[in-house]
C-alpha positions in Angstrom: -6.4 -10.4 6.3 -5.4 -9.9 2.5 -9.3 -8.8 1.2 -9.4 -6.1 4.1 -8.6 -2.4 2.6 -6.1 -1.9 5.0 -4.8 1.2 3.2 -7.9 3.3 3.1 -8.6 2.0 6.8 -5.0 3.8 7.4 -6.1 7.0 5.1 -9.1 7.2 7.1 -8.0 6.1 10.6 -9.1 9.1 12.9 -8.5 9.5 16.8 -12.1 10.5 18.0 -12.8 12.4 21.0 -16.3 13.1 21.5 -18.8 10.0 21.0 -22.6 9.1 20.7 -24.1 7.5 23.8 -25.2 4.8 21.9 -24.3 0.9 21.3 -22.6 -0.5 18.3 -25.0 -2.7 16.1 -25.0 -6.6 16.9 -23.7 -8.0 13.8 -20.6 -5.6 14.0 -19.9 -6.3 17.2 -20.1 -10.1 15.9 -18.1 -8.8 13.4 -15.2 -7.8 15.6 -15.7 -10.7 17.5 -14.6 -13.2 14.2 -11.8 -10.8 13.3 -10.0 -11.4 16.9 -10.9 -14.5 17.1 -9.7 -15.7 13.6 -6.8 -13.1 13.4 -3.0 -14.1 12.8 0.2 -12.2 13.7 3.1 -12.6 11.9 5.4 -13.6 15.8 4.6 -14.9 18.6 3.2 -12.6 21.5 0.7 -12.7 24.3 -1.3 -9.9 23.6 -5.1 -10.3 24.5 -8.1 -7.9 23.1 -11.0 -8.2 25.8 -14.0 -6.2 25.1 -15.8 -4.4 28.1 -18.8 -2.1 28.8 -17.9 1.5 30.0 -20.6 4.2 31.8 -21.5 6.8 30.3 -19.4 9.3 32.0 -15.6 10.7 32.0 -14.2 8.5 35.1 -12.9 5.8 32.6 -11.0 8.1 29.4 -11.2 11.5 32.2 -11.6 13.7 29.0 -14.7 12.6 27.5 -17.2 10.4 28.1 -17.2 6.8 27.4 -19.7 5.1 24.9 -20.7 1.7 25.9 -18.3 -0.5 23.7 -15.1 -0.7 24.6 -11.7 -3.1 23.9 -8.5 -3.4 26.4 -5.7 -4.4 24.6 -3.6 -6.6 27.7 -0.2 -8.5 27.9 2.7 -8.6 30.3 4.6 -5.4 30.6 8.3 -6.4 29.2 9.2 -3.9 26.2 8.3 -6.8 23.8 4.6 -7.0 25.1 4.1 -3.5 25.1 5.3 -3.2 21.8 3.3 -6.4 20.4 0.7 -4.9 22.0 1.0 -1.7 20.1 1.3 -4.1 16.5 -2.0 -6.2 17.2 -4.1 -3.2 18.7 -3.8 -1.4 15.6 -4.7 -4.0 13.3 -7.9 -4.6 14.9 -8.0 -0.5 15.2 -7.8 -0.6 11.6 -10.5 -3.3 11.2 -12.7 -1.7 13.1 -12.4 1.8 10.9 -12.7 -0.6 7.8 -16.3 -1.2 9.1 -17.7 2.5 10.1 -16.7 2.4 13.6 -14.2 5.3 15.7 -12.3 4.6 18.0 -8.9 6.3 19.5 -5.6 5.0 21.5 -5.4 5.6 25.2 -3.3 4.9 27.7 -3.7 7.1 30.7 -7.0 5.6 31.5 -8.3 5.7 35.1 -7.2 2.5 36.6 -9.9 1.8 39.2 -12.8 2.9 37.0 -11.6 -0.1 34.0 -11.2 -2.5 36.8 -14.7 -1.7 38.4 -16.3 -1.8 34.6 -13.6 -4.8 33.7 -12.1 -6.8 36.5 -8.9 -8.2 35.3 -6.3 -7.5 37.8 -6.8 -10.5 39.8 -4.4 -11.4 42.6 -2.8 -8.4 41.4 -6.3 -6.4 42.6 -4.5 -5.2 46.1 -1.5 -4.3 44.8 -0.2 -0.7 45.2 -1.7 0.7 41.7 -1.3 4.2 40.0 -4.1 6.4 39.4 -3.6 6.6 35.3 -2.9 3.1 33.7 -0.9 0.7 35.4 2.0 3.0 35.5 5.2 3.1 33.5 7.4 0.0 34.8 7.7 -3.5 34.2 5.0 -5.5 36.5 3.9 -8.7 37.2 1.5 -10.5 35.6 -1.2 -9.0 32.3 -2.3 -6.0 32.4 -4.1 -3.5 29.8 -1.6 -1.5 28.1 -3.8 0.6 26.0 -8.2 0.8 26.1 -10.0 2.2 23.3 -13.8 3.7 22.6 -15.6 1.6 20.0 -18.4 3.7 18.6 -19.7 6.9 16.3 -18.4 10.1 17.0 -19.6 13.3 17.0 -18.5 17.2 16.8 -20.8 19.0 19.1 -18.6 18.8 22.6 -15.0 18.4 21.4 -12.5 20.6 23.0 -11.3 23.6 21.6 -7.5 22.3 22.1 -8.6 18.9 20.1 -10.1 20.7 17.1 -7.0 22.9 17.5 -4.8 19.8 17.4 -7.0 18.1 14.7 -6.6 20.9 12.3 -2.3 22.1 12.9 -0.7 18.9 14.6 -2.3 15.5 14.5 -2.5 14.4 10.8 0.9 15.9 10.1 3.3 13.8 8.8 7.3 14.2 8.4 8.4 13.0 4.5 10.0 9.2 4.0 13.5 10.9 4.3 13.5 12.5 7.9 13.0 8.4 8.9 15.7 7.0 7.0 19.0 5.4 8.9 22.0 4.8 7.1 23.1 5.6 3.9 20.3 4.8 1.4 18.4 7.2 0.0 14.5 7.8 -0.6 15.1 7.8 -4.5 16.9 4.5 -4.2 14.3 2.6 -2.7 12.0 0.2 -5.1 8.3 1.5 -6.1 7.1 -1.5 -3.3 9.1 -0.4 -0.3 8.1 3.1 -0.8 4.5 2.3 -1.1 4.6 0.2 2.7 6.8 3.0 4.4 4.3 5.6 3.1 1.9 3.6 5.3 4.6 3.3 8.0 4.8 7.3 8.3 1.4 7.7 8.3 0.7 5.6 11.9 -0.2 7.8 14.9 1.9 8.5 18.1 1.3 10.3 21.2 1.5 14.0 20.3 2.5 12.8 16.7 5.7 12.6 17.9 6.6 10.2 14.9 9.6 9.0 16.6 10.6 6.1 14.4 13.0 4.9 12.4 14.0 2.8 9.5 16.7 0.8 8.8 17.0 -0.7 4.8 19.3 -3.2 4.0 21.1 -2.1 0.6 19.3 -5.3 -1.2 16.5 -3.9 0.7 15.3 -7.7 1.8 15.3 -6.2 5.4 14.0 -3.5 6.8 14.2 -2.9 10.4 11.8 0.2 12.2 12.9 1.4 15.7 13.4 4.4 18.0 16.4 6.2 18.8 18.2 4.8 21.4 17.3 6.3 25.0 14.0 8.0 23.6 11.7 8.9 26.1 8.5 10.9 25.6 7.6 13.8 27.8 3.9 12.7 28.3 3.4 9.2 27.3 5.4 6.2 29.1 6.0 3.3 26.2 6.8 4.7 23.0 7.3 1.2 21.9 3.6 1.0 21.8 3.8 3.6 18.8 6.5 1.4 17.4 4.1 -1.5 17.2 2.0 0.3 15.8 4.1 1.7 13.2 5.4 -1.8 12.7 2.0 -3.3 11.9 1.3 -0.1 9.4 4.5 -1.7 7.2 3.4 -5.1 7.6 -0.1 -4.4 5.9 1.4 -2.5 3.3 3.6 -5.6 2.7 0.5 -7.8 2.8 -2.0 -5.1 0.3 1.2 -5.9 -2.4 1.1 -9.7 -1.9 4.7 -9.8 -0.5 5.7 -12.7 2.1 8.1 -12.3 4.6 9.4 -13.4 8.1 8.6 -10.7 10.9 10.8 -10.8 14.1 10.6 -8.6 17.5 13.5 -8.1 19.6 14.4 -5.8 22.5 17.7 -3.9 21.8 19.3 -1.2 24.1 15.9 -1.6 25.9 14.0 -0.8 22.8 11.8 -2.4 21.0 13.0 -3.7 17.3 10.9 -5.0 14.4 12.5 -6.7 11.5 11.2 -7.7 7.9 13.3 -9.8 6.1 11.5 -10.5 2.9 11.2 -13.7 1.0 
């Protein structure tokens, strides 16, 4: 984990919309296969990466079509999963980047196509299921919380709204400042906490919503990142993914400057909370 580039993986990190009908080479795939397979996370979770094969057509992602590779990132579908979920995705989003390939987040996949390509649902196969993910409730059992394209994109055939979004909204990002709760200030925090938030801000969010927060201790030993309680996105049902995700940006920033320290999740005021107390 510590001789990955994780910041230039998060400098370079694009969502891609339009892909290449073609596989990903063997020894990357095998590649991706050691990195999940040898991985560890800071907490304990139950999050599982399961790769799958997808057609070549827009039943499965609905707004483009789907190269062959593929990953489902599953666990249960308490606020803690979700937002675990979020944390580990990411850092084997960011892997993946580290070695050529695109990918991008999604989470309002077409439910019966991923299950025809990936059965997983089990006993749960007959149950009363949405039409876009599994839906935006706690459910029983695993099931896929986010999917994501693994492959090379390409320009020709992106929407006209994505370039749009590409160019004015999705790479955006709000100063250090607008994030900060309570009453330190972005001058008062050391050259090493700066350096991991600036990796914080820059993780992405549905409609770059950047809906986080963080909390700094005045010793600044423990940093907590969170969303305002009661937050609800217009469009995309578990924010907390995106606080996972922003979670796991901090945690390799902590890692690329060779600081140790003890990561916990909780679920407060039915939010996700990540905390970094530093050793």
């Amino acid at each position: 984990m510590r001789n990955i580039d994780w910041e230039s993986a998060i400098n370079t990190r694009r969502s891609t919309r339009s892909f290449q009908n073609i596989h990903v080479e063997t020894e990357k795939m095998n590649m991706i296969n050691s990195f999940i397979s040898d991985m560890n996370m800071p907490f304990e979770h139950n999050v599982k990466v399961k790769k799958f094969k997808a057609k070549s057509d827009k039943k499965l992602y609905t707004v483009y079509n789907a190269p062959p590779d593929n990953l489902a990132f599953m666990s249960k579908t308490d606020v803690y999963s979700i937002s675990a979920a979020g944390f580990v995705g990411e850092v084997v989003i960011l892997y993946v980047t580290s070695i050529g390939i695109s990918t991008c987040w999604y989470g309002h996949y077409a439910l019966a196509e991923l299950e025809s390509v990936m059965p997983h649902l089990g006993q749960y196969k007959n149950f009363q299921n949405p039409k876009w993910g599994y839906g935006k409730d706690e459910v029983e059992g695993e099931r896929t919380i986010c999917i994501t394209p693994l492959g090379y994109g390409k320009q020709d055939g992106v929407r006209l709204f994505d370039r749009i979004q590409e160019n004015l909204i999705s790479y955006k990002r709000k100063p250090i400042e607008n994030f900060l709760d309570g009453d330190i200030k972005e001058d008062e925090l050391s050259p090493e906490i700066l350096y991991t938030l600036e990796l914080a801000r820059k993780a992405p969010s549905a409609a770059n919503t950047q809906h986080w927060r963080f909390l700094i201790s005045s010793d600044q030993k423990t940093i907590s990142i969170y969303m305002p309680v009661g937050y609800k996105h217009i469009k995309w049902e578990h924010p907390d993914v995106d606080i996972g995700i922003c979670a796991s940006h901090f945690w390799l920033g902590l890692l690329m400057k060779n600081i140790n320290c003890i990561v916990s999740l909780t679920v407060e005021d039915g939010r996700a909370v990540w905390r970094f107390q530093i050793e």
